[in-house]
C-alpha positions in Angstrom: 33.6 -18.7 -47.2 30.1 -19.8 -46.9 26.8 -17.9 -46.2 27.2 -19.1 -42.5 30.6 -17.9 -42.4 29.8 -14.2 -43.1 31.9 -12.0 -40.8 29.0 -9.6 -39.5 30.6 -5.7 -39.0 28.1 -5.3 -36.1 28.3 -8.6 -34.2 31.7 -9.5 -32.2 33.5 -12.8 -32.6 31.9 -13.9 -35.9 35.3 -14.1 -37.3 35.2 -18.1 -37.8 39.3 -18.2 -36.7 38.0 -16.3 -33.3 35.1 -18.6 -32.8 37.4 -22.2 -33.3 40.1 -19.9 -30.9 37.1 -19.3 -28.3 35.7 -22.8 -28.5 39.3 -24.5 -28.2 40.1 -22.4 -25.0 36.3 -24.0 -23.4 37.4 -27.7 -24.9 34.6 -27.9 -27.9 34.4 -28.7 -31.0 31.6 -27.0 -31.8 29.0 -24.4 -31.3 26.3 -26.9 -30.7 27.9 -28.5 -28.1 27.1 -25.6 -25.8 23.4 -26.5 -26.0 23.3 -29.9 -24.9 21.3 -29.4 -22.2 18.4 -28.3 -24.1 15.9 -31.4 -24.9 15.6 -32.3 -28.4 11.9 -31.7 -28.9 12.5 -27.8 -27.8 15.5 -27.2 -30.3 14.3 -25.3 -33.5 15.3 -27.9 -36.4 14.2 -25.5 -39.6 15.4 -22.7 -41.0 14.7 -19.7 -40.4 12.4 -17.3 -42.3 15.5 -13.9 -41.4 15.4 -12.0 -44.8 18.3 -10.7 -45.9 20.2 -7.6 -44.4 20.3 -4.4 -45.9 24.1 -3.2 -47.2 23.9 0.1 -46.6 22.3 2.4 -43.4 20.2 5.2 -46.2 18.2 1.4 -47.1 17.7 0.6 -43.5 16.5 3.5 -42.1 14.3 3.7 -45.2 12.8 0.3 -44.3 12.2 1.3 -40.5 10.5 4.6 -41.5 8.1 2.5 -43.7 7.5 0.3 -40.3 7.1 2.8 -38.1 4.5 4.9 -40.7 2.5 1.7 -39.8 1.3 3.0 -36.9 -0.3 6.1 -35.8 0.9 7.8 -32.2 -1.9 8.8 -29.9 -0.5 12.4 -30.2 -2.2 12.3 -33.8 -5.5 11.3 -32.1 -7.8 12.3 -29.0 -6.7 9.3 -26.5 -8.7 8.6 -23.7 -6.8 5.2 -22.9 -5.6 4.6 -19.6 -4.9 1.5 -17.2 -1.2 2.4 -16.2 0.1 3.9 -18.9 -2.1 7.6 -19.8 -1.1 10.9 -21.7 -0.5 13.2 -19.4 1.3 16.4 -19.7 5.7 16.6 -20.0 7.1 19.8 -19.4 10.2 20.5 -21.5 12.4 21.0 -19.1 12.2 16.9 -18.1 12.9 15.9 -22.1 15.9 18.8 -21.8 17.4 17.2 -18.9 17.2 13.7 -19.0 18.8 14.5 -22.7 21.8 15.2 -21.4 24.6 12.5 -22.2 25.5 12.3 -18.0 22.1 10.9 -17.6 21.0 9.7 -21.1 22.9 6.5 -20.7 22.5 6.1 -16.9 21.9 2.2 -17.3 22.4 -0.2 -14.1 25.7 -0.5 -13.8 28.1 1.9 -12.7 29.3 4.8 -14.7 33.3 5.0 -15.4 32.7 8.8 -13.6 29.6 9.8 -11.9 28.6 13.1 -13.3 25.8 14.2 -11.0 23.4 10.6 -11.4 23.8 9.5 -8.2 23.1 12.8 -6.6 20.2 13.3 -8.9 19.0 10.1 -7.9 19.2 10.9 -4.3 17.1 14.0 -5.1 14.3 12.1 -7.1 13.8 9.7 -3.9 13.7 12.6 -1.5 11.3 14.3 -3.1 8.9 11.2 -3.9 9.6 10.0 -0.6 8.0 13.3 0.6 4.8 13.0 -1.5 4.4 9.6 -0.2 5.3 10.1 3.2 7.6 7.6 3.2 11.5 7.3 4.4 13.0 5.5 2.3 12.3 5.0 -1.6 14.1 2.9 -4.2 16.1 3.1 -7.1 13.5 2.6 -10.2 12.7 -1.0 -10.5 11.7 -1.5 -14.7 8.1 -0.9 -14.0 5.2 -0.5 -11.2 4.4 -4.1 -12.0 7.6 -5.5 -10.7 8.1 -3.4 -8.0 4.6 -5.0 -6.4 5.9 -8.1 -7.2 9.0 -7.6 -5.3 7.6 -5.4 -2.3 5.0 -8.8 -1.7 8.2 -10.9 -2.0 10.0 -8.1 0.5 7.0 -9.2 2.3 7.4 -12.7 2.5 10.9 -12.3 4.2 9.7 -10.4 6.5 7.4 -12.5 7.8 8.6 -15.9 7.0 5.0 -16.5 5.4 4.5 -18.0 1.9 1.0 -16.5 1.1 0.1 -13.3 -0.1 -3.2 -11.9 -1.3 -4.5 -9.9 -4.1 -7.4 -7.9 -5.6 -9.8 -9.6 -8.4 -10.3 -5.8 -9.7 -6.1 -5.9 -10.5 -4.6 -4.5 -13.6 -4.7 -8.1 -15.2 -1.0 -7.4 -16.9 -0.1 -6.6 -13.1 -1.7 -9.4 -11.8 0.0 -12.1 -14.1 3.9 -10.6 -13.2 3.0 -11.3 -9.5 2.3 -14.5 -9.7 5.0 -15.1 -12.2 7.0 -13.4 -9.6 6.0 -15.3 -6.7 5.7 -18.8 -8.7 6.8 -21.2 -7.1 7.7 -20.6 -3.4 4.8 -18.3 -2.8 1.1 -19.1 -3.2 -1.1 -16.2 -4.6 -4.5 -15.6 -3.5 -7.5 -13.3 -4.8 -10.1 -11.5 -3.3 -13.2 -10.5 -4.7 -14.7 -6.8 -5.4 -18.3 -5.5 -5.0 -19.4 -5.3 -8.4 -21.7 -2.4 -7.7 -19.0 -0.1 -6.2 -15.6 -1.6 -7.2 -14.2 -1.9 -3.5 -12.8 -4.6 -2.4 -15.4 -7.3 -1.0 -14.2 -7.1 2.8 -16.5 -10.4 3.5 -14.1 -12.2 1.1 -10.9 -10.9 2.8 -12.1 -11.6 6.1 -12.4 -15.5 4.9 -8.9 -15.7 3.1 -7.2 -13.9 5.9 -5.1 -16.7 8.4 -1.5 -16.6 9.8 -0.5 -17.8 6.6 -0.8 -14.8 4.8 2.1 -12.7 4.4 1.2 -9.4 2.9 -2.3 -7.7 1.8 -1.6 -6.2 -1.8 -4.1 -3.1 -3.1 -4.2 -0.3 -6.1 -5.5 2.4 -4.7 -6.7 4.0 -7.1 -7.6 0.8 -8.5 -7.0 -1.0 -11.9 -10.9 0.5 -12.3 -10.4 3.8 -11.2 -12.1 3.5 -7.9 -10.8 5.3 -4.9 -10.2 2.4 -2.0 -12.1 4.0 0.6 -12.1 0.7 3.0 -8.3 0.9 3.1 -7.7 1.5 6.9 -9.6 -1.4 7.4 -8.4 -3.4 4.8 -4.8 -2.8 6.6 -6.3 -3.5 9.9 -7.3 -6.6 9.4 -3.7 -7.8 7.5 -1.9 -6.4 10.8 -4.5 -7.9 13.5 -3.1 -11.3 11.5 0.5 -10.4 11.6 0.6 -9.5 7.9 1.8 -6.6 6.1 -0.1 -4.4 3.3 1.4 -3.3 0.5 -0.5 -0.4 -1.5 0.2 0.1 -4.9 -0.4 4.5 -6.1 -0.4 6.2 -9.0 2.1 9.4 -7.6 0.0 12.1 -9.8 -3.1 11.0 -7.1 -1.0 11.8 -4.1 -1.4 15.7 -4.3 -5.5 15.3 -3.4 -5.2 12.0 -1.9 -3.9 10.7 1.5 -0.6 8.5 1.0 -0.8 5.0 1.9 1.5 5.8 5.1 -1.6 7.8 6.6 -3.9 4.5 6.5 -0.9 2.4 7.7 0.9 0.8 4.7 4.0 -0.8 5.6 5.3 -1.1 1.7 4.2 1.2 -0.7 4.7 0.7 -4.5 3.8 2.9 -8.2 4.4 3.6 -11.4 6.5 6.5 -12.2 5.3 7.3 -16.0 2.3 10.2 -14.9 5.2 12.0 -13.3 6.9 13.6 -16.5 7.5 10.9 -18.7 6.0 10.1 -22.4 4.0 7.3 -23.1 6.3 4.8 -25.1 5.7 1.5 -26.7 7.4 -0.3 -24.7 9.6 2.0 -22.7 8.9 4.8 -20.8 8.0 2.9 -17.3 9.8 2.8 -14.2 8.4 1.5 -10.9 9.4 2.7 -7.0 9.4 0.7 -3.7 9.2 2.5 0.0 8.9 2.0 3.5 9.1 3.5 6.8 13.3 3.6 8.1 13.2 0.1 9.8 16.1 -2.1 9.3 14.1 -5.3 9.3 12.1 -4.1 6.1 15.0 -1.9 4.7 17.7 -4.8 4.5 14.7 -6.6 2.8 15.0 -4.4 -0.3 15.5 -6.2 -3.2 16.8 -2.6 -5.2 19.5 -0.3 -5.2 19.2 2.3 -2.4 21.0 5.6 -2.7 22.2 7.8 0.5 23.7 10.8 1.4 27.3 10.7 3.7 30.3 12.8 4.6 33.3 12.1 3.0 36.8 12.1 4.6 37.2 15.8 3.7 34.2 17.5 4.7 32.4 16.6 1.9 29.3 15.4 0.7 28.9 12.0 -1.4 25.7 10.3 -2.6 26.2 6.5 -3.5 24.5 3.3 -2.1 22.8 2.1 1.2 23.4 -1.2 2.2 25.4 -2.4 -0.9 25.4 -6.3 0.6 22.0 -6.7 0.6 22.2 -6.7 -3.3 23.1 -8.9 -6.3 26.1 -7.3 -7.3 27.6 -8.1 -3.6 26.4 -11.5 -3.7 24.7 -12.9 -6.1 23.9 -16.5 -4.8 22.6 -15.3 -1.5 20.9 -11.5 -2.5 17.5 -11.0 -2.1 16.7 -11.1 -5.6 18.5 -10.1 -9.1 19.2 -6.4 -9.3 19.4 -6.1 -12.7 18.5 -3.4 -15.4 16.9 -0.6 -13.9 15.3 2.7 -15.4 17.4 5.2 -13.0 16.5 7.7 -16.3 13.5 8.2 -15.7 13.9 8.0 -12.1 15.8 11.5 -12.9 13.2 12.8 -15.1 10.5 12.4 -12.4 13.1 14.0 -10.4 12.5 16.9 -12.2 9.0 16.8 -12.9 8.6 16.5 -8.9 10.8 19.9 -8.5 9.4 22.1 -11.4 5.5 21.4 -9.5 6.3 21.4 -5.9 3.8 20.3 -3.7 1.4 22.9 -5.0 1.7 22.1 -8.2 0.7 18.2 -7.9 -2.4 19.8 -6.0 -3.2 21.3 -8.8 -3.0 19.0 -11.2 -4.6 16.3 -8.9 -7.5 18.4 -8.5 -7.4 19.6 -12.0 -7.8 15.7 -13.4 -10.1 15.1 -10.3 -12.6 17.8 -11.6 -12.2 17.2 -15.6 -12.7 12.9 -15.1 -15.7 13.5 -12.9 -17.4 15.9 -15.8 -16.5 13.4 -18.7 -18.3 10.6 -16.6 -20.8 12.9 -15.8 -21.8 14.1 -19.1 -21.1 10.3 -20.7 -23.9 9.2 -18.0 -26.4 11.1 -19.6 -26.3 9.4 -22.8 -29.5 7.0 -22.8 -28.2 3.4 -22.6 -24.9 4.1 -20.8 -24.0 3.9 -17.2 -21.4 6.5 -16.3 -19.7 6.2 -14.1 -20.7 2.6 -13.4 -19.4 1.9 -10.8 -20.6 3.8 -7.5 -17.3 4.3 -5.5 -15.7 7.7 -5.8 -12.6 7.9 -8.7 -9.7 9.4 -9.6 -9.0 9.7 -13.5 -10.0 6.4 -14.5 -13.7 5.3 -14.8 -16.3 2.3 -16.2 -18.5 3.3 -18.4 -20.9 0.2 -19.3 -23.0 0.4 -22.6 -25.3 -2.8 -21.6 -28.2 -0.3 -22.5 -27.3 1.0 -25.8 -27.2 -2.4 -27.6 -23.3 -1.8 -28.8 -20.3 -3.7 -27.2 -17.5 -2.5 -26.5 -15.7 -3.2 -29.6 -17.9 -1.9 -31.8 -17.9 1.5 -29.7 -13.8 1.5 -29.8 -13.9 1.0 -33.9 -16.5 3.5 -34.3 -14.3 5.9 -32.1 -11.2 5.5 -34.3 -13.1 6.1 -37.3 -13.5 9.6 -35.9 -9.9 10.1 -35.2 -10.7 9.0 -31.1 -9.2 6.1 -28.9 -11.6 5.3 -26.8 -11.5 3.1 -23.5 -9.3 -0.4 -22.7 -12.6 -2.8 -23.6 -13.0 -4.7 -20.0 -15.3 -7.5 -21.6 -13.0 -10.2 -21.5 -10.9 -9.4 -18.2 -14.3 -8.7 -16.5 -17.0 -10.3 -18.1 -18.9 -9.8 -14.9 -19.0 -6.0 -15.4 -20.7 -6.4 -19.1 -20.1 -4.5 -22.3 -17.5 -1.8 -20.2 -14.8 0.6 -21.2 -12.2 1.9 -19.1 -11.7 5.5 -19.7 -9.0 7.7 -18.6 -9.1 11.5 -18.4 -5.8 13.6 -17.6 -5.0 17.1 -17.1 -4.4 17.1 -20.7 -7.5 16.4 -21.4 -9.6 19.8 -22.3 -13.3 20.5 -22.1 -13.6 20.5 -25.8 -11.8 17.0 -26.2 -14.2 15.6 -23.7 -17.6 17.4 -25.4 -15.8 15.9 -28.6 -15.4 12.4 -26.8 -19.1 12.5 -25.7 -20.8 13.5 -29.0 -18.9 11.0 -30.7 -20.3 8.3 -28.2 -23.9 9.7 -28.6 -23.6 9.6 -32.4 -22.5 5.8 -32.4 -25.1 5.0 -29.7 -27.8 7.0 -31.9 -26.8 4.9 -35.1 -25.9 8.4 -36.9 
C-alpha cells in the first residue's frame, strides 16, 4: 500500500476498497472526477507542504502545548482592547452551567432528547427580549456581525427595496460581512460622521435617503464608543421614506441606556459576548435579532425562533415558532441558510441575564459608565493627547488621539506591551481621518489602579522615560 493509500484511524472511508465501493455506486472512476467543475487555473497542482502526523496522542498534545505557549492570553496582561470583543467579568455560575453535557454540545441541529435546551433557550430570549424591549428575539445567529447582516436583509423583504445604508464610523470587520452579506442583490450605501463628535453626519443621510432605501443601519454605541444621541431622528427620517432602521447594541449598555424600541427601531441586533461569556480566539460570539410581534417582520426571520405552547395533556412545551419559514423546512425557498448557530452561549447569557436582574445590569452599566469616563479623563490630561477625542458622550469605548505627543499609534501599543499592557485597537489605517488614534475599552473589570497603571505608562512613553 502506498503513502496515499494510508488508512487514517480518524478519517471515515479512507479504506481504498470503501472509496472504489463509494465511487462505483456514483458511476466514477475516480476521485478527481468529482472536481470537474473547478477551472484548471484554480486547482492546486503541487504538493503540499502537510508534515507528517504524530503516532501517538502524549506527542501531539506535546506539540499543541508548544503552539499554544506561543501566545500570551490577555488574562496574563492589563487589556484595555475593545471593539466587539472586551474582558469583562464571568461569574462562575455561567462556566458551571453551560458545562454541563445537556447544553455543552447544544449544536444546530436537533438533540436525540431535549434535556432542558429548548426551554433554556426560551428563557434566554425572554429575558433579553425584556432588556431590549423587544417581543420577539432569536436564536443566537454565530456573531453580532451576521445578525446585522441578516436583520438589513430581513429588511429588504420587507420592503421590497434593494438598498440599505450604513455608518462610515462601523466596526470595519462588521462592515465588510454586510456587504458580503448583501452582495449581489442588495446595494450598500455609507454615510458619513462628524469627525469632531462621532455622530452620524445627518446632512449626509438626508442626501442618501430616497424610496430606494430599504433599511437605516446604526451601532449605538458606536464602533467609536460614541453614544448616538441623533437616533430618534435618524429613525425619523428612514420611516418618513418608508424605510426601516435597524440598531445594532452592545446588551451590557442597555441597563443605563434607552433600548432602541424607545427611539423607534423596528429591528434590533447585538453581540452577546459582554453578557457572561469569555473572550475566545475565535469563539466565544453569538449574535441576536428582535422585533416588535408583527407577522410581516416575524415570518421574515431568517433564525430559529423558540416558543412556549400547551401540549395535549396540560402540559407545557418549548420548541420552534414558525418552523416553515426556515431552511430545514425548505431549503430552496427559506429566507436564508439556518445553519450553525451558537445556542451555547445563548444559554450562558441566559444565565448571566438571571444571576443580575435588571438591577444588576444597572449596576454594572453605570459602574463601566463612571470607570471609562475617569480613564479618558485622566488620559486627557497628559500633554499631547486628546481624551476623549471625540466630543459626543460614550459608553466604555473611547478615541484617544496622540497627534500632540509626536508618537503614533504603534509605537504607543509596543511600548505598552513592553510593560506587560495591551493598549488600544490602533484606528490609523481604518480611520486615517481621525489621526494617530487608539480605541480604548474600559469594563467593569477594569479597577482604579489598572487604569492609574494604564495612564502612567502612557505618560512615561509620551515623556520619552
Amino acid at each position: 500500500m502506498n503513502k496515499d493509500q494510508i488508512v487514517h484511524p480518524y478519517i471515515p472511508n479512507t479504506v481504498p476498497q470503501v472509496q472504489e465501493e463509494m465511487l462505483a455506486a456514483i458511476g466514477a472512476k475516480s476521485i478527481d472526477e468529482l472536481y470537474e467543475l473547478i477551472p484548471d487555473d484554480l486547482l492546486f497542482k503541487g504538493k503540499l507542504e502537510i508534515p507528517d502526523g504524530y503516532q501517538d496522542e502524549y506527542s501531539l498534545r506535546r506539540h499543541m502545548n508548544e503552539l499554544l505557549a506561543k501566545n500570551v492570553p490577555t488574562s496574563e496582561r492589563l487589556s484595555f482592547l475593545g471593539g466587539g470583543c472586551s474582558p469583562h467579568y464571568v461569574p462562575a455560575i455561567c462556566d458551571v452551567i453551560n458545562s454541563r453535557s445537556e447544553f455543552l454540545t447544544a449544536y444546530a441541529g436537533e438533540p436525540y432528547e431535549d434535556h432542558g435546551r429548548f426551554q433554556a433557550l426560551f428563557e434566554y430570549a425572554s429575558m433579553l427580549g425584556e432588556l431590549i424591549d423587544m417581543d420577539v428575539v432569536s436564536v443566537p445567529t454565530y456573531d453580532g456581525s451576521q445578525a446585522a447582516a441578516s436583520a438589513l436583509r430581513m429588511a429588504c423583504r420587507i420592503t421590497k427595496r434593494s438598498t440599505v445604508i450604513i455608518p462610515r464610523s462601523l466596526n470595519p470587520d462588521r462592515a465588510s460581512i454586510i456587504r458580503n452579506y448583501c452582495y449581489p442583490q442588495i446595494d450598500v450605501v455609507m454615510v458619513d460622521y462628524d469627525k469632531r463628535s462621532g455622530l452620524v453626519d445627518m446632512e449626509d443621510l438626508k442626501s442618501k435617503m430616497s424610496e430606494r432605501v430599504a433599511g437605516v443601519y446604526l451601532d449605538n454605541p458606536s464602533f467609536l464608543g460614541v453614544i448616538e444621541t441623533s437616533a430618534q431622528e435618524i429613525v425619523d427620517l428612514a420611516h418618513e421614506q418608508g424605510a426601516l432602521c435597524v440598531v445594532g447594541v452592545d446588551p451590557i449598555s442597555l441597563g443605563v441606556l434607552a433600548p432602541p424600541s424607545q427611539y423607534g427601531a423596528d429591528l434590533v441586533c447585538g453581540e452577546l459576548q459582554s453578557l457572561g461569556i469569555h473572550m475566545y480566539y475565535g469563539g466565544g460570539r453569538g449574535g441576536f435579532i428582535a422585533s416588535a410581534d408583527e407577522q410581516r417582520i416575524v415570518s421574515e426571520f431568517p433564525t430559529r425562533l423558540f416558543g412556549i405552547v400547551p401540549t395535549v395533556d396540560h402540559a407545557w412545551g418549548f420548541g420552534d415558532v414558525a418552523w416553515e419559514r426556515t431552511s430545514f423546512a425548505s431549503r430552496e425557498d427559506s429566507k436564508e441558510y439556518v445553519g450553525t448557530m451558537a445556542a451555547l452561549w445563548g444559554i450562558t447569557a441566559g444565565v448571566y441575564l438571571a444571576l443580575l436582574g435588571p438591577q444588576g445590569m444597572e449596576d454594572v452599566g453605570c459602574t463601566i459608565m463612571e470607570r471609562s469616563a475617569y480613564a479618558a479623563t485622566e488620559l486627557g490630561k497628559i500633554e499631547g493627547l486628546s481624551s476623549p477625542a471625540l466630543a459626543a458622550p460614550f459608553f466604555q469605548e473611547f478615541v484617544v488621539n496622540l497627534d500632540g505627543s509626536g508618537k503614533t499609534a504603534r509605537q504607543m501599543n509596543d511600548a505598552l506591551l513592553e510593560m506587560g499592557i495591551y493598549g488600544g485597537i490602533d484606528l490609523s489605517r481604518d480611520f486615517p481621518e481621525l489621526g494617530e488614534s487608539l480605541l480604548l475599552s474600559v469594563t467593569e473589570v477594569h479597577t482604579k489602579e489598572d487604569i492609574d497603571r494604564l495612564v502612567g505608562s502612557v505618560r512615561q512613553v509620551v515623556e520619552g522615560r
